[in-house]
C-alpha atoms as a printed R data frame, in Angstrom:
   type eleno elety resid chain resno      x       y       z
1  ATOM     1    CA   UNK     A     1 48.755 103.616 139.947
2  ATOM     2    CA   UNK     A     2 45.324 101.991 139.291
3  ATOM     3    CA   UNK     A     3 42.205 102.805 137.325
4  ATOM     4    CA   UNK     A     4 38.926 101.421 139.754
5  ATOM     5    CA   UNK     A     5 35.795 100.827 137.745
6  ATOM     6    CA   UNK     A     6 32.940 100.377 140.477
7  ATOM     7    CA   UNK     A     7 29.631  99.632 139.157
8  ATOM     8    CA   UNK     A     8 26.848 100.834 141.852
9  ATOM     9    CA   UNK     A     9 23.153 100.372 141.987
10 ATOM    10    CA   UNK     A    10 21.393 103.689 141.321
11 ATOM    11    CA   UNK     A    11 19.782 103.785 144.563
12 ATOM    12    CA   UNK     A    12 23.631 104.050 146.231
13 ATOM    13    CA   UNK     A    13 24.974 106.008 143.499
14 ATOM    14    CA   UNK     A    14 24.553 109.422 145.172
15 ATOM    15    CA   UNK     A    15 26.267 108.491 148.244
16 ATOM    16    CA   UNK     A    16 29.235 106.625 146.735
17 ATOM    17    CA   UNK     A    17 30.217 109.874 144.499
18 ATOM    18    CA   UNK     A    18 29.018 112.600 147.665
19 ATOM    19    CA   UNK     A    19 31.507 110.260 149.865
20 ATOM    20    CA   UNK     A    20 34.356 109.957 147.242
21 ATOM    21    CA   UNK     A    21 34.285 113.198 146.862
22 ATOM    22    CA   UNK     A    22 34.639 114.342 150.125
23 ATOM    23    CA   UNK     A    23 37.410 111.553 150.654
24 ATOM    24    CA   UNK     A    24 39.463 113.374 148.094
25 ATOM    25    CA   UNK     A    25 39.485 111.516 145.568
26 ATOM    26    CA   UNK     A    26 39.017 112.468 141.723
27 ATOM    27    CA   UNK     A    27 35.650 110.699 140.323
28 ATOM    28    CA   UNK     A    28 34.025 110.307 137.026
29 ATOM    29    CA   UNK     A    29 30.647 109.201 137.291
30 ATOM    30    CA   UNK     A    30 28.487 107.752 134.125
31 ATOM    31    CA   UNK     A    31 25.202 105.907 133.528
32 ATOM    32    CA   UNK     A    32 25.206 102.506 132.848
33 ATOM    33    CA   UNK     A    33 22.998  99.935 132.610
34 ATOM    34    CA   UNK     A    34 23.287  95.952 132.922
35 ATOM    35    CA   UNK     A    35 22.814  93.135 135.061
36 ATOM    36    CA   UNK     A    36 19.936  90.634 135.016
37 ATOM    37    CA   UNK     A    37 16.894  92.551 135.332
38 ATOM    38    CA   UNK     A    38 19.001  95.335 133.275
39 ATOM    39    CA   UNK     A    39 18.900  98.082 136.171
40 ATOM    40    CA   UNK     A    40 20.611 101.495 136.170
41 ATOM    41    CA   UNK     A    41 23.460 101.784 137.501
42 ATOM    42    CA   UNK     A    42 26.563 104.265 137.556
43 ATOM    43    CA   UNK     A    43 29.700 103.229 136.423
44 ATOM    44    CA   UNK     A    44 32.717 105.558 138.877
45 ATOM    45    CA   UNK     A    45 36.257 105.662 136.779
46 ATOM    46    CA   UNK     A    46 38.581 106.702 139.743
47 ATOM    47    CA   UNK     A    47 42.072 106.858 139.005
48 ATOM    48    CA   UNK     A    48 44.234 106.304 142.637
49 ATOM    49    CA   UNK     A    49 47.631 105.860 143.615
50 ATOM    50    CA   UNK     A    50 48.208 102.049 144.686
51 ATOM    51    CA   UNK     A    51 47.859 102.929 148.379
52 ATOM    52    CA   UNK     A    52 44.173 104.164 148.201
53 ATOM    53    CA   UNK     A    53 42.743 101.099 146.317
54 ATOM    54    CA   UNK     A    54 41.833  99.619 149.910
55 ATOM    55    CA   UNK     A    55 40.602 103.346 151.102
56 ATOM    56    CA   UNK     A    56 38.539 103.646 147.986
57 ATOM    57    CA   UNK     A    57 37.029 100.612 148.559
58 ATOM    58    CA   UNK     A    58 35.836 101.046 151.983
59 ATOM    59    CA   UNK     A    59 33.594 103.930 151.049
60 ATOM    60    CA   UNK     A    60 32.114 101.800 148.012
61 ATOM    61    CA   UNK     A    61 31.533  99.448 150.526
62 ATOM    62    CA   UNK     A    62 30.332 101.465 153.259
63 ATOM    63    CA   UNK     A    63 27.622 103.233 150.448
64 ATOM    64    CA   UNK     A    64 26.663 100.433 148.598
65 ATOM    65    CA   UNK     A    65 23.811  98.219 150.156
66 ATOM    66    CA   UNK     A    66 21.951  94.842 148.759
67 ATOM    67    CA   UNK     A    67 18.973  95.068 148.890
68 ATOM    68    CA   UNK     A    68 16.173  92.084 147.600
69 ATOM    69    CA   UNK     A    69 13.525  92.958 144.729
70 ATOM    70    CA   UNK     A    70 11.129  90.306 144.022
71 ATOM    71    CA   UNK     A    71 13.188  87.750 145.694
72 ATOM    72    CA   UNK     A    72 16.291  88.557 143.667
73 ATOM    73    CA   UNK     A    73 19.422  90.411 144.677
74 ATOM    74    CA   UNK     A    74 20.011  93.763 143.588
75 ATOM    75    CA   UNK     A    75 22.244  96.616 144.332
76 ATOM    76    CA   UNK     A    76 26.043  96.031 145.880
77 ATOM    77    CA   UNK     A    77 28.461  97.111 143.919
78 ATOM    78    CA   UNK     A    78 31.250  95.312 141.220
79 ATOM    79    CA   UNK     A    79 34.779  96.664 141.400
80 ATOM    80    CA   UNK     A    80 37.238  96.221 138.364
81 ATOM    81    CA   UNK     A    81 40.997  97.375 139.426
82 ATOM    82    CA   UNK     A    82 43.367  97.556 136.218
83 ATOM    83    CA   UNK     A    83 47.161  98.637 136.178
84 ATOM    84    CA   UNK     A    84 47.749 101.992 135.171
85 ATOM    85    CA   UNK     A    85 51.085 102.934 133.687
86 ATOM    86    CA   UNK     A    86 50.389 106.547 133.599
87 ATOM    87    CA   UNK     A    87 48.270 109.145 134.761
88 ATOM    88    CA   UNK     A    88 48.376 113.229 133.642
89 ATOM    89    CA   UNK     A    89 45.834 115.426 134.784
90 ATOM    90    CA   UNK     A    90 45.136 118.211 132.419
């Protein structure tokens, strides 16, 4: 089991969670902000069995675009994958 934190530019926020979604999978989406020029962002807490990490990943990737502002890099997203020991569902 594994808890993904993805970190996504505003601007691909809407389409990460609309795709996750409709890929099954369970998201919690919250605002977040950070980064150099300190942009929104959303922050997705996804909790996936260890066979979907590569799945899950592929729509991040697929809905999160860099784009340049000003000459500086913005938007992509940051994944953080942590161990989970247990999961319940409530």
């Amino acid at each position: 089991m594994k808890l993904l934190l993805a970190i996504v530019n505003n601007d691909d926020a809407h389409f990460v969670n609309t795709c996750l979604t409709s890929e099954g999978f369970h998201v919690t989406k919250i605002s977040s902000t950070g980064g150099f020029l300190m942009n929104g962002n959303s922050t997705f807490i996804i909790g996936i069995e260890d066979d979907q990490v590569d799945a899950a990943l592929e729509v991040i990737k697929r809905n999160s675009q860099k784009r340049q502002i000003n000459v500086i890099n913005v938007g992509g997203a940051t994944v953080f994958i942590l161990g989970v020991e247990k999961y319940i569902h409530l």
